[in-house]
TIZAPA-490768 format. One record per atom (N, C-alpha, C): x, y, z; residue in three letters. Coordinates in steps of 0.001 Angstrom, whole numbers, plus 500000, padded with zeros to 6 digits. Atoms other than C-alpha are relative to their C-alpha. Example, Ala and Ser with C-alpha at 12.3 -4.5 7.8 and 13.67 -1.06 7.14 Angstrom:
2
500890498810500000ALA512300495500507800ALA500900501200500000ALA499180498810499940SER513670498940507140SER499230501090500730SER
//
This chain:
429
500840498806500000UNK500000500000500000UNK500876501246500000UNK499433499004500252UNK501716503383499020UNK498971501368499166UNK500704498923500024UNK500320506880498139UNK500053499939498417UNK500260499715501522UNK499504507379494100UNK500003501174500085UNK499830498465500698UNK499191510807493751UNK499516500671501187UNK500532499068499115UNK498248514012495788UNK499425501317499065UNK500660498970500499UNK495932516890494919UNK499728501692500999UNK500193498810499143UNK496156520227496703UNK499059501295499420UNK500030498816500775UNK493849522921495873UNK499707500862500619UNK500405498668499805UNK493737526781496442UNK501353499561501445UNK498553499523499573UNK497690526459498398UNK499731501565500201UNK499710498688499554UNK498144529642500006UNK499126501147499213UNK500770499435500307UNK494830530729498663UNK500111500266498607UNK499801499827501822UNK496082530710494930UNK500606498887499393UNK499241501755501223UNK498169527122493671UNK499006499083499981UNK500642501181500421UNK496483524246492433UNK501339499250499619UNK498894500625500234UNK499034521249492495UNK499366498567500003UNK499913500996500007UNK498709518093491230UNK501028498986500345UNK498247501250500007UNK501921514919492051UNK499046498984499950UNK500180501213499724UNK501665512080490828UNK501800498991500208UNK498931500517500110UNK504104509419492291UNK500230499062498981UNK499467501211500980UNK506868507572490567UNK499936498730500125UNK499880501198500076UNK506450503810489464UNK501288499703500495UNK498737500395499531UNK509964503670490558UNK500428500482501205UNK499830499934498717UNK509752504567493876UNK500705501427500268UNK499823498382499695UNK511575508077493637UNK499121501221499139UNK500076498644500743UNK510068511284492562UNK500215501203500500UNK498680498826499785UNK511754514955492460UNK498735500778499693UNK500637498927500349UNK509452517704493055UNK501155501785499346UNK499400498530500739UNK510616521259491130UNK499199500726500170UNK501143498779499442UNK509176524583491336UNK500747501295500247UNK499520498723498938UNK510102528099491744UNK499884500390501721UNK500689500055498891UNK510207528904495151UNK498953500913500525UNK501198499962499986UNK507168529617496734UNK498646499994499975UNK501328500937500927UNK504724527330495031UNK499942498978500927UNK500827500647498396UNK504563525231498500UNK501081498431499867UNK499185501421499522UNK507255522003498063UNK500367499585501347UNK499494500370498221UNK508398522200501608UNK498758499876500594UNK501216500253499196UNK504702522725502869UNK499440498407499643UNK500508500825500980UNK503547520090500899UNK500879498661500437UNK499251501133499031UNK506303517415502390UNK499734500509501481UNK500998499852498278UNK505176518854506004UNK498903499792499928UNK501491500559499661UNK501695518239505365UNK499735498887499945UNK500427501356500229UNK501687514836504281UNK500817499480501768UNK498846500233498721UNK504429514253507370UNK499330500267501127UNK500531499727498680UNK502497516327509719UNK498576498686500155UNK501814500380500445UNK498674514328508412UNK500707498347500914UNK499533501574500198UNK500487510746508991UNK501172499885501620UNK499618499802497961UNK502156511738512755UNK499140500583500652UNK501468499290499536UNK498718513255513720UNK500573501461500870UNK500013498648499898UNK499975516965514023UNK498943500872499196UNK501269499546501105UNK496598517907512343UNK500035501656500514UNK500139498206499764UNK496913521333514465UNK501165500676499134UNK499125499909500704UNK499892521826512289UNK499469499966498699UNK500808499958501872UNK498128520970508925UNK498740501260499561UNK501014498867499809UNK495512523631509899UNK500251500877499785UNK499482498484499730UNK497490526349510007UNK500013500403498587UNK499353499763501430UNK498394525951506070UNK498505500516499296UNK501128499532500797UNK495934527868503775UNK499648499097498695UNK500199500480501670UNK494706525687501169UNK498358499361499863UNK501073500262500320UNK491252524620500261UNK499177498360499813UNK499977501085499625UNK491001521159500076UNK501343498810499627UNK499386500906500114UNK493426518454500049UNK499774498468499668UNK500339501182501283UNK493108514853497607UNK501703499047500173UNK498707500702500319UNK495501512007498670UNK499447498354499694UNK500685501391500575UNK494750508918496693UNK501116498971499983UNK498969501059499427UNK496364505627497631UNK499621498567498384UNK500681501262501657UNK497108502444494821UNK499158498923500343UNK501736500673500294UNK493909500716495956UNK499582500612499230UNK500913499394500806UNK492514503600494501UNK498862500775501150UNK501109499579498638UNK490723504612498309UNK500687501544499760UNK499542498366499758UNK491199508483498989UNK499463500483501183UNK500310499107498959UNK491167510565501446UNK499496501820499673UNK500254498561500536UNK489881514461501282UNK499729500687501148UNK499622498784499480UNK491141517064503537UNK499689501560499975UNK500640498619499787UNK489535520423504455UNK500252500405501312UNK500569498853498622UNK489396523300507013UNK498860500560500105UNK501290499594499834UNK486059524086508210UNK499771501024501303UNK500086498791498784UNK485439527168510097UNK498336500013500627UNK501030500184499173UNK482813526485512847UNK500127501346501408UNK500184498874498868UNK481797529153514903UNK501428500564500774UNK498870499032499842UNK485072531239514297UNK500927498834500158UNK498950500688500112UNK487117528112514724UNK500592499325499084UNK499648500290501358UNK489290526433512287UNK499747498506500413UNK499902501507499422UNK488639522462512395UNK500401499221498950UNK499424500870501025UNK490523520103510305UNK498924499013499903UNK501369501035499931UNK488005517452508990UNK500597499156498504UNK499656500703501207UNK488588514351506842UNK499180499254499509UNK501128500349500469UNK486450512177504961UNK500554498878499035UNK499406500767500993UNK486899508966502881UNK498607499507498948UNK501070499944501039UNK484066509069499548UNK499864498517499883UNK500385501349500371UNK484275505379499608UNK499026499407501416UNK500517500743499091UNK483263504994502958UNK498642500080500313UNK501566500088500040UNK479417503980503912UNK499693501297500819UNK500924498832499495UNK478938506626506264UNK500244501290499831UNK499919499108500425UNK480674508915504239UNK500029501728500228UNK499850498948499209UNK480846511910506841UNK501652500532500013UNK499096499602499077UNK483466514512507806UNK500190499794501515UNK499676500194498888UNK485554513411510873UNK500612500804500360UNK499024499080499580UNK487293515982513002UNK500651499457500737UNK499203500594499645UNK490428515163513260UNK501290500714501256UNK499540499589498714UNK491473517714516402UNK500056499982500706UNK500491500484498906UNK490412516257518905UNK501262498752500271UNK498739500860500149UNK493291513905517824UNK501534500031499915UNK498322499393500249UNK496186515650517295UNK501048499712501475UNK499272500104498409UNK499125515235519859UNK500257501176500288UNK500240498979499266UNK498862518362521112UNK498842500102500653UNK501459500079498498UNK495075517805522416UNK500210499117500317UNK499944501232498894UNK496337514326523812UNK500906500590500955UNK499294499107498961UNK499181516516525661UNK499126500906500699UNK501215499036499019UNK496854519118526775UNK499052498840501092UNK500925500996499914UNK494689516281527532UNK500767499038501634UNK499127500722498863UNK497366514116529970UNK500811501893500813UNK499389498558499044UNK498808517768531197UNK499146500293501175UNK501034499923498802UNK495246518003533016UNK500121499077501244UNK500244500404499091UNK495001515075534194UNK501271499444501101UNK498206500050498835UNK499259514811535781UNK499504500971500680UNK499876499320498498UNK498222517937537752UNK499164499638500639UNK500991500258499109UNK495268516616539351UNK500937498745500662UNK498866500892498963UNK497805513653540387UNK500651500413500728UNK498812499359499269UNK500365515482541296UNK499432501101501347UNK500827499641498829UNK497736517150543839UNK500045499436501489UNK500048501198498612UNK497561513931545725UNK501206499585500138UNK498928500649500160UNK501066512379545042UNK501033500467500238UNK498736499088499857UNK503125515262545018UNK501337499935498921UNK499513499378500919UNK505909515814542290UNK500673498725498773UNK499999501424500445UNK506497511997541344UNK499960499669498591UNK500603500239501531UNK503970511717538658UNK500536500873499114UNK499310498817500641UNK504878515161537570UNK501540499683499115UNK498632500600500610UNK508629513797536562UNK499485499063498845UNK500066501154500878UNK506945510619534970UNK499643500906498535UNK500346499303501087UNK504772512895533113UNK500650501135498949UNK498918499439501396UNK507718515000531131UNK500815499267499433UNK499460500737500785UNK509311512314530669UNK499323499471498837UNK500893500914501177UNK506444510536528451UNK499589500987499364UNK500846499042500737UNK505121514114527268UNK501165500299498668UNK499094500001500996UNK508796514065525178UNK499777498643499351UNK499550501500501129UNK508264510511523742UNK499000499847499147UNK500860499807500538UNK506389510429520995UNK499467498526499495UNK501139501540500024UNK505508506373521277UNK499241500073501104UNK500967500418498745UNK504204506952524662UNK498748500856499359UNK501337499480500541UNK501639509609522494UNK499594498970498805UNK500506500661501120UNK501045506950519516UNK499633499055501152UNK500983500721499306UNK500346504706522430UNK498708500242500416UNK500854499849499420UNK497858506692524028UNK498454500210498595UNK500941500245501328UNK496150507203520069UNK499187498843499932UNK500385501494500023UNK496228503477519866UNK498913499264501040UNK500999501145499237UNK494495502488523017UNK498807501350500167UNK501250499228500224UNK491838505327522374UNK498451498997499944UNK501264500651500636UNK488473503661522454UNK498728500789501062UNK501081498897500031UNK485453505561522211UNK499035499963499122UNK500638499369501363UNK482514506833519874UNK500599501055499036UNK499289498881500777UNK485148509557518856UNK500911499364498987UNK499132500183500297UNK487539507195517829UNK500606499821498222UNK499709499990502220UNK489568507139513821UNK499184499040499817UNK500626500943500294UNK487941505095511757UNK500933498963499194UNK498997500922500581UNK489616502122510388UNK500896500140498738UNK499659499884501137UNK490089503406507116UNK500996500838500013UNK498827499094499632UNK492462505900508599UNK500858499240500467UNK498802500475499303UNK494462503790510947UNK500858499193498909UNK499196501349501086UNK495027500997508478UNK501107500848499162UNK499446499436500594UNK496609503577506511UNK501224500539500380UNK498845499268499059UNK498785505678509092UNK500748499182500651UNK499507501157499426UNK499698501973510349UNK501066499651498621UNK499376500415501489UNK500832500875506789UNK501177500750499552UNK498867498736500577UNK502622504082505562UNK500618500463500959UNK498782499150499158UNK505566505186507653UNK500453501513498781UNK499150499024501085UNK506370508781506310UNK501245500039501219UNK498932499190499258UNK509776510432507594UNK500289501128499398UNK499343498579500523UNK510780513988506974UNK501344500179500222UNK498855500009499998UNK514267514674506172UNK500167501701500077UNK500092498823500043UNK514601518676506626UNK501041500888499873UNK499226499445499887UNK516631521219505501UNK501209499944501210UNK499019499586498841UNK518674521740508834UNK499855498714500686UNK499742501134499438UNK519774518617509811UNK501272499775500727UNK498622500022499091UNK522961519120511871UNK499835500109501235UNK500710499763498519UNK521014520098515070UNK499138499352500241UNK501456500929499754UNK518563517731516735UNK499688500594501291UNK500608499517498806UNK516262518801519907UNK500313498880501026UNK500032500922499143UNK516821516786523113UNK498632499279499902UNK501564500161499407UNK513097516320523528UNK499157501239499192UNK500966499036500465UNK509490517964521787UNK500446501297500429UNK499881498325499439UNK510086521064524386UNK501071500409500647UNK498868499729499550UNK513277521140524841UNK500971500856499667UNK499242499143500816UNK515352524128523720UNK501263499942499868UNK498816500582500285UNK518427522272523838UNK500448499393499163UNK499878501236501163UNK519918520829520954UNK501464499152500145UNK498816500714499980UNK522811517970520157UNK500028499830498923UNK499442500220501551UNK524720517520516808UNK499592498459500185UNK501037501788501422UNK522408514843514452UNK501458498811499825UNK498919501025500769UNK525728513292513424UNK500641499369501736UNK500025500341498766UNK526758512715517112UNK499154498886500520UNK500597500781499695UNK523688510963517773UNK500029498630499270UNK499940500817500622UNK523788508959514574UNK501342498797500652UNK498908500644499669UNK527379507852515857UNK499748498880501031UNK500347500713498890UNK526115506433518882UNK498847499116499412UNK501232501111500694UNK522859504686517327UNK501062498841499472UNK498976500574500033UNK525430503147515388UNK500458498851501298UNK499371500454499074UNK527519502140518188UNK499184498690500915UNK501346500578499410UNK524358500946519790UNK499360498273499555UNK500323501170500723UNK523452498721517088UNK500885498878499587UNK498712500705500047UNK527041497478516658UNK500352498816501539UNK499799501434498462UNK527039495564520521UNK498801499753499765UNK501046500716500617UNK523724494539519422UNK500013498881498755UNK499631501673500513UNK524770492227516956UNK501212499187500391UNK498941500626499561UNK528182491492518541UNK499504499038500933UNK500826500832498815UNK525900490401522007UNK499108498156499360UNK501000501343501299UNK523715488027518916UNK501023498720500138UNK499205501060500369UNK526570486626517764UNK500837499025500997UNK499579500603498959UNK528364486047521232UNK499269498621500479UNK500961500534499077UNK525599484628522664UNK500002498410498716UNK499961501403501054UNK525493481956519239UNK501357499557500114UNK498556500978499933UNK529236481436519633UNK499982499279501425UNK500115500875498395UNK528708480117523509UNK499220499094500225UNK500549501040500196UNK526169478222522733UNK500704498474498840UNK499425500844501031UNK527814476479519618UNK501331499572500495UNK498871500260499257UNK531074476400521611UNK499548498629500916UNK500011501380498983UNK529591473875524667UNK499448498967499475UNK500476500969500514UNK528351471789522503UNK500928499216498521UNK499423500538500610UNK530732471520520187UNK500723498387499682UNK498883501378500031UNK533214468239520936UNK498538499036500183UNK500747500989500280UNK529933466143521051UNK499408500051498385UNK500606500182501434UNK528599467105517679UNK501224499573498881UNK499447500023501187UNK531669466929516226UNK500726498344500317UNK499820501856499586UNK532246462665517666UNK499030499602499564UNK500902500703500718UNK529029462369516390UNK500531500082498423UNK499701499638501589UNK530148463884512814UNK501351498856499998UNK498665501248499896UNK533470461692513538UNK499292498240499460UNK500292501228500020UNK531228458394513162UNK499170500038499168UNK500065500395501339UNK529746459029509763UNK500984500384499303UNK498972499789500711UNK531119458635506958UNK499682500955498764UNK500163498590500886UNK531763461538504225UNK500452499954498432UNK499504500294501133UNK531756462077500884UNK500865501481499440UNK498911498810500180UNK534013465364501044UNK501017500063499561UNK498684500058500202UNK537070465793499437UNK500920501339500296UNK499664498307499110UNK539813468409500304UNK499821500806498954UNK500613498537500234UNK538710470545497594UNK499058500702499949UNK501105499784499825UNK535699470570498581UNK500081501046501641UNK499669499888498746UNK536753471550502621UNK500837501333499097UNK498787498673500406UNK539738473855500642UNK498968501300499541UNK501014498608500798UNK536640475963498605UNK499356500465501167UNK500982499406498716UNK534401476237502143UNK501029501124500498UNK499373499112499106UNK537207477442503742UNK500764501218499546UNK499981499046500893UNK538298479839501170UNK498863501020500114UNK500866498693499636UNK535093481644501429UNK499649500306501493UNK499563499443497833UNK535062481523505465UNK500970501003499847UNK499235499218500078UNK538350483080504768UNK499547501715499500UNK500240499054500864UNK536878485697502628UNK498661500940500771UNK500913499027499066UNK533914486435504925UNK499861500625500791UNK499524499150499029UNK535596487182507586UNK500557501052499674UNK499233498553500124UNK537700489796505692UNK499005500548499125UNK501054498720500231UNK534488491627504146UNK499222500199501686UNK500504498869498796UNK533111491853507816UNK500964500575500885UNK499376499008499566UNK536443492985509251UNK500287501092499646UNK499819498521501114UNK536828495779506167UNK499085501235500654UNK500967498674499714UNK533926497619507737UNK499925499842501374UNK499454499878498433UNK535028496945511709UNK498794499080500549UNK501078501029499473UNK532412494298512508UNK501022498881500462UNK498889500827499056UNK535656491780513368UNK501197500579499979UNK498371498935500419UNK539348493211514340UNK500501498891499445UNK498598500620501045UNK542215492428512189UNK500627499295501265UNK498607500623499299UNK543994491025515173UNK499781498629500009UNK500282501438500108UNK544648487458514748UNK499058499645498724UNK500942500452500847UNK542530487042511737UNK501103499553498641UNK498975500400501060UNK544697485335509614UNK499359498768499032UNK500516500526501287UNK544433483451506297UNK499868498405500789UNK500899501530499870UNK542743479689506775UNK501141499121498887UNK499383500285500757UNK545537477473505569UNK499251498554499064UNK500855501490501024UNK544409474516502596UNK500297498885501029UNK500106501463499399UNK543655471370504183UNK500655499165499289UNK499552501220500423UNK546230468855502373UNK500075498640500468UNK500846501395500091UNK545491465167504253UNK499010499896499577UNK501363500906500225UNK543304463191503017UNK499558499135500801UNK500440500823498586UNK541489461835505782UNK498706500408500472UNK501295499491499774UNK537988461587506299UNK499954500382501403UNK500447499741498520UNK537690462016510235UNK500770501476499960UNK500213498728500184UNK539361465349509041UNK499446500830499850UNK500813499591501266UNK537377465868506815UNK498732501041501082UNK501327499926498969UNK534405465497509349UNK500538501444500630UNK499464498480499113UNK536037467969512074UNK500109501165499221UNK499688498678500900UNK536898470657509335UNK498840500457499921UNK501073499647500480UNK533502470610507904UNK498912500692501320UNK501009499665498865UNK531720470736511701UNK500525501280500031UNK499363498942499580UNK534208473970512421UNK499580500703499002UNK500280498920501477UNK533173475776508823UNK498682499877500128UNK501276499630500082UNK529483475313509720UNK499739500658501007UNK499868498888498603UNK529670476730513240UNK500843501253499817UNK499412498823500503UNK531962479577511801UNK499070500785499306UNK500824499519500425UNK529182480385509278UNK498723500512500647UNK501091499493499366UNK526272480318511690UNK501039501237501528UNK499335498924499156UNK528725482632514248UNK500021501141499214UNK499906498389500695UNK528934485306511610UNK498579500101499280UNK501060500004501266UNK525269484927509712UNK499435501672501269UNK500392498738499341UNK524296487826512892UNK500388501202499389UNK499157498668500438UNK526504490440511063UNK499567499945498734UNK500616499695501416UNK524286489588507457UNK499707501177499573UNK500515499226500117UNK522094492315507860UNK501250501298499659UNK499062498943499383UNK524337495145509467UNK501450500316498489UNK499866499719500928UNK526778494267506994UNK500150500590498732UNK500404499829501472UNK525299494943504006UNK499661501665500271UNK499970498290499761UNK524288498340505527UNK500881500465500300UNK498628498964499631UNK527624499460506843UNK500832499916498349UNK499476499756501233UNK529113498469503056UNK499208501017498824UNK499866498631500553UNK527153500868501635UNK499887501325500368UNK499157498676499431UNK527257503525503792UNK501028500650499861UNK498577499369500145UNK530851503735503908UNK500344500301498751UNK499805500108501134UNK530914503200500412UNK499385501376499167UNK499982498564500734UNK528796506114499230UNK500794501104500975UNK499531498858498982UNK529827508254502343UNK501484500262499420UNK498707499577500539UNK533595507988501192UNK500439500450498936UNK499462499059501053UNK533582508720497952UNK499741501708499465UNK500151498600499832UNK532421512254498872UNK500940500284500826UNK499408499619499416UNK534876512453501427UNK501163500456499647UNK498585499487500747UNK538181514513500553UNK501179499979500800UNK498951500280499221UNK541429513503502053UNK499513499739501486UNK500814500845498533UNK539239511757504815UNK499507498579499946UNK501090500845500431UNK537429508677505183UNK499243499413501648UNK500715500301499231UNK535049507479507432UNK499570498192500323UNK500293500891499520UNK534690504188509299UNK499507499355501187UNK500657500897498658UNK533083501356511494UNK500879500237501496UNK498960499926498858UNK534442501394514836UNK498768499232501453UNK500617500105498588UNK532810499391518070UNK500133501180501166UNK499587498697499458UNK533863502294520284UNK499031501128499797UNK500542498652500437UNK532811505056518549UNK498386499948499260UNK501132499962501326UNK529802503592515827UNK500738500701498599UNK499214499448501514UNK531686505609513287UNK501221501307500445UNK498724498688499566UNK534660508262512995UNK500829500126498635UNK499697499333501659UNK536300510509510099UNK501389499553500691UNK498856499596499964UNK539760510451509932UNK501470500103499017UNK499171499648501387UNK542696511681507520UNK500740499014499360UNK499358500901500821UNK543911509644504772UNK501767500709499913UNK498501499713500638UNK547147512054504334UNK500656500631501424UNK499538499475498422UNK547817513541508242UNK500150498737501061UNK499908500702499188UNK549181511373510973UNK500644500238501689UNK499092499506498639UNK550350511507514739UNK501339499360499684UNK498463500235499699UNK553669510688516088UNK500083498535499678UNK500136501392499863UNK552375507090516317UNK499830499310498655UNK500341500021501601UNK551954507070512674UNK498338499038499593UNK501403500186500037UNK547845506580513427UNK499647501226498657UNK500653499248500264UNK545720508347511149UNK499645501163500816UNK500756499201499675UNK544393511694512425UNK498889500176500316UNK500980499629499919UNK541049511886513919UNK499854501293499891UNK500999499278500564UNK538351514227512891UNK498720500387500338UNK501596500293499600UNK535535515394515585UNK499186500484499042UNK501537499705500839UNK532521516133514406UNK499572500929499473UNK500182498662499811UNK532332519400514953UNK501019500521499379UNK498881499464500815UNK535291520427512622UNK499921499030498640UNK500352500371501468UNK533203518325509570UNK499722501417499094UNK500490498363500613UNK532390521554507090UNK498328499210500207UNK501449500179500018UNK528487521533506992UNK499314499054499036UNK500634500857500778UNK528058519843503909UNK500520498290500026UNK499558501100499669UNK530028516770505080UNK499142499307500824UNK500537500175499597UNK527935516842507894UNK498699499419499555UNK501740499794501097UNK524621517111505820UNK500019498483499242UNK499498501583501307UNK525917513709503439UNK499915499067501236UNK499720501402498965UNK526652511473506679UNK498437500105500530UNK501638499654499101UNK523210512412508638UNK499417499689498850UNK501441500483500818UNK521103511979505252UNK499899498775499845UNK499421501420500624UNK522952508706504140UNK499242498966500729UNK500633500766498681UNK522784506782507803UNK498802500344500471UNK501440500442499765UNK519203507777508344UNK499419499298498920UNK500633500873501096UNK518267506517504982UNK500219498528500336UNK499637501174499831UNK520174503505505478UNK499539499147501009UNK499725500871498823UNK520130502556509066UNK498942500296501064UNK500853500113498873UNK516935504292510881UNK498888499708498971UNK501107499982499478UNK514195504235508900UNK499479498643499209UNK500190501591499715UNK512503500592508562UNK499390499728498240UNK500129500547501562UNK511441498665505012UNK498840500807499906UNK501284499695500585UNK508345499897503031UNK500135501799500359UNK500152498709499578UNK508844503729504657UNK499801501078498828UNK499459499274500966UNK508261506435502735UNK500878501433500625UNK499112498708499089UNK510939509508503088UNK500055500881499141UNK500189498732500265UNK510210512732502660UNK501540501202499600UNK498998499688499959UNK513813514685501462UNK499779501538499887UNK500060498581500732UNK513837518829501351UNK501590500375499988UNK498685498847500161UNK516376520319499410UNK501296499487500280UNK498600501502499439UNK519192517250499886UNK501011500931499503UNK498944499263500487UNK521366519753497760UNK500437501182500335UNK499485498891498869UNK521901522470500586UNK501463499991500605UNK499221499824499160UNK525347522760501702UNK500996499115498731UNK499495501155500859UNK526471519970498754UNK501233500768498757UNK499187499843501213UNK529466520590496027UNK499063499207499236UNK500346500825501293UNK528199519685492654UNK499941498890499657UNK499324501674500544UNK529954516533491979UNK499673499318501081UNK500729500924499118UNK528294515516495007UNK498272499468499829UNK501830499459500282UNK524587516400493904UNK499700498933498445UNK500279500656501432UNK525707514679490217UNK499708498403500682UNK500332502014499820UNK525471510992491811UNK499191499867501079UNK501439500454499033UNK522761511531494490UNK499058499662499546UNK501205500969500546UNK520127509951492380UNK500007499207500121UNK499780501162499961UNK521942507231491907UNK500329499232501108UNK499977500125498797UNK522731506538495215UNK498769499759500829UNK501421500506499712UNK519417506984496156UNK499416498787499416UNK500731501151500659UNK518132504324493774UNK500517498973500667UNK499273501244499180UNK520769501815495501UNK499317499636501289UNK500997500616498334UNK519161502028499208UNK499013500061499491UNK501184500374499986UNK516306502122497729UNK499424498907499894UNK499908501102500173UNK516342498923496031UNK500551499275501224UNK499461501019499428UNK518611497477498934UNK499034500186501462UNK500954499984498833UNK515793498787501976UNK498560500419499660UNK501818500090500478UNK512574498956499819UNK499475501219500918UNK499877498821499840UNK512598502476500320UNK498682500840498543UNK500432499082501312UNK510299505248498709UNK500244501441500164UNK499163498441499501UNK511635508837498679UNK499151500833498608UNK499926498422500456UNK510075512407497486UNK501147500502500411UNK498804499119499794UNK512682514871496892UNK499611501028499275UNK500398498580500217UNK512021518649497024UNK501387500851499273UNK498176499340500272UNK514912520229494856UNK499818501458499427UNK499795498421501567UNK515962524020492625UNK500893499269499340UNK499270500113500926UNK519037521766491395UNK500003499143498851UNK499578500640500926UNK519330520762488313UNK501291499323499582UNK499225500731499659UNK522557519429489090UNK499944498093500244UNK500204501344498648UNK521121517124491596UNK499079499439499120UNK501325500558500833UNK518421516095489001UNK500691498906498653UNK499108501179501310UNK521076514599486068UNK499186500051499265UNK500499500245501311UNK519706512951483313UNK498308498978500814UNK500957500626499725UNK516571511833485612UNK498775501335499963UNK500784499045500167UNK514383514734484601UNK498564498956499974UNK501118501029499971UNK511803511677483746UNK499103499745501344UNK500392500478498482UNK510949511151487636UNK499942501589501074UNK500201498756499651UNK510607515073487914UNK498295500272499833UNK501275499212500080UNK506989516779488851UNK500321501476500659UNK500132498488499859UNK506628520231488525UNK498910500867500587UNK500811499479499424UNK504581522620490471UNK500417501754499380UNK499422499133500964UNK504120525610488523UNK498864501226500614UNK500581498793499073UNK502366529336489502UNK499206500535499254UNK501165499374500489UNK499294531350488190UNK500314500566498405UNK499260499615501111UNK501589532582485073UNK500015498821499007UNK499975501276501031UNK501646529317483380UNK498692499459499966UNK
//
């Protein structure tokens, strides 16, 4: 289930905009500015995280988002006795009414739990009060409280199924600063955090795999007396080819810091011929394979990460690290120790920054089927960086079944994919 097209009309009281999406999973909005691309990725973003008091604010007349069933939705502001009320409506459905959808927004479920923490915090004293800022920043503890909604008020199915189905994400201009928390006026460098997620997810499959090597370890010397007492039809170049690519697997997951180089040395050819070798070899190359199958996934996402991330990088490069999750550091500068040079974070230029933060969220936060919202990816970017971001994109896309809008001015950043371009055009045309 994915969105087919969108229909906006009377934008800021004057655009009419049709998009339809691409069969190929990306499409590139264009536009002079001021014809609404950035609103237009916040509204779908805000509609689909239930910030409907947010979608309200935007002037436009009705809104038309049709999904490839072919179901639709249709979006209006209705001014009721001086108020503005967002209201939605699905033409297929039997009872065919506007629902108001403010009553839903997470801002009236905050208002909503704000009441009732101080009436706790009456009796309890300052307790609840703590619990309650903590959960008023998390924005699953508010999709929880959506979810266990039940009422005569409540969405109607034809909505949830939808806002359940479709993951949007917004990718936004200014992505180097992230907020601690909703109301928090504190911020921490995006790429910082990414590092640590990372890091995070890196003893998360190490713990996997541990936990399969300790198991496969105490059990070993019995499975492999049982394997000792049949007999095999293996030969050693059969044992020589396994262990050739063991060899080889281990050095694509040490290349990207998932195993250290220390001790990892080449797997020498098995020359006896001797089946009860044979046996033992073969038990040790299948317990080797299931010890590393934890690092499949991860893998495959840290090789292309690093892979596009570096070839933008200029006399730098960027790698895996348990420690850190990731870290720049100079290909041509070294200490005394004749280490590479590290490279905090905070002494990336902006558009370095901007490439690592878009990349690793594409890649590594947001989950299969998602769709992601991009504004303006070519902010802060050299050219020759902007010429192969299409293609790049198409790669995670295909490799995390990915669907991406992208709000652009460059024609740079656009190449020879003008084909997968929709235009939004102004009262003059």
């Amino acid at each position: 289930m994915k969105i087919e097209s969108i229909i906006i009309e009377g934008l800021f009281g004057i655009f009419t905009h049709e998009i339809s999406f691409s069969d190929d999973d990306i499409t590139i909005i264009i536009g002079e500015n001021g014809l609404g691309k950035t609103v237009l990725l916040e509204m779908l973003d805000n509609i689909f995280k239930y910030n409907f008091d947010q979608v309200k604010e935007v002037t436009f007349k009705k809104l038309t988002i049709t999904f490839t069933d072919k179901s639709q939705w249709l979006l209006q502001v209705h001014n009721e006795k001086g108020q503005n009320r967002l209201k939605i409506r699905n033409p297929e459905s039997a009872k065919n009414k506007w629902i108001n959808l403010d009553e839903h927004s997470k801002s009236a479920r905050r208002n909503r739990l704000n009441r009732r923490s101080y009436l706790i915090e009456n009796e309890n004293g300052d307790v609840v009060e703590r619990v309650y800022r903590h959960y008023d920043e998390d924005d699953i503890f508010i999709q929880k409280l959506i979810n266990q909604k039940k009422s005569r008020n409540q969405l109607p199915n034809w909505f949830l199924e939808k806002v359940d189905h479709i993951k949007i994400e917004l990718i936004e201009t200014q992505r180097i600063l992230t907020k601690h928390g909703k109301n928090d006026e504190k911020y921490k460098s995006t790429i910082m955090y990414c590092a640590q997620d990372l890091k995070e997810k890196l003893q998360s499959y190490s713990n996997k795999a541990q936990n399969i090597t300790a198991n496969l370890d105490s059990t070993f010397p019995n499975r492999v007396i049982e394997k000792l007492n049949k007999i095999t039809t293996l030969t050693s170049d059969d044992i020589n080819e396994k262990l050739n690519k063991l060899n080889d697997r281990r050095k694509e997951l040490a290349s990207v810091g998932l195993l250290t180089n220390i001790n990892l040395e080449d797997i020498q050819n098995l020359k006896k011929n001797e089946a009860s070798v044979f046996n033992f070899i073969s038990q040790y190359i299948e317990d080797s394979k299931e010890k590393l199958e934890p690092y499949n996934e991860i893998h495959k996402q840290l090789s292309l990460f690093l892979r596009i991330t570096n070839a933008r990088l200029k006399h730098k490069k960027i790698s895996s690290c348990m420690n850190n999750g990731f870290k720049v550091q100079s290909t041509i500068l070294y200490d005394e120790q004749g280490s590479p040079l590290e490279f905090p974070f905070e002494k990336l230029s902006s558009g370095e920054q901007h490439e690592i933060i878009l990349f690793y969220k594409l890649i590594f936060l947001y989950g299969k089927g998602s769709l992601v919202l991009i504004d303006e990816p070519e902010l802060s970017l050299h050219i020759s960086w902007q010429n192969n971001f299409i293609n790049d994109i198409k790669e995670i896309i295909s490799q995390n079944n990915l669907s991406v809008i992208i709000a652009t001015h460059s024609p740079d950043l656009i190449g020879n994919h003008w084909n997968l371009t929709q235009k939004l055009v102004g009262l003059e045309s």
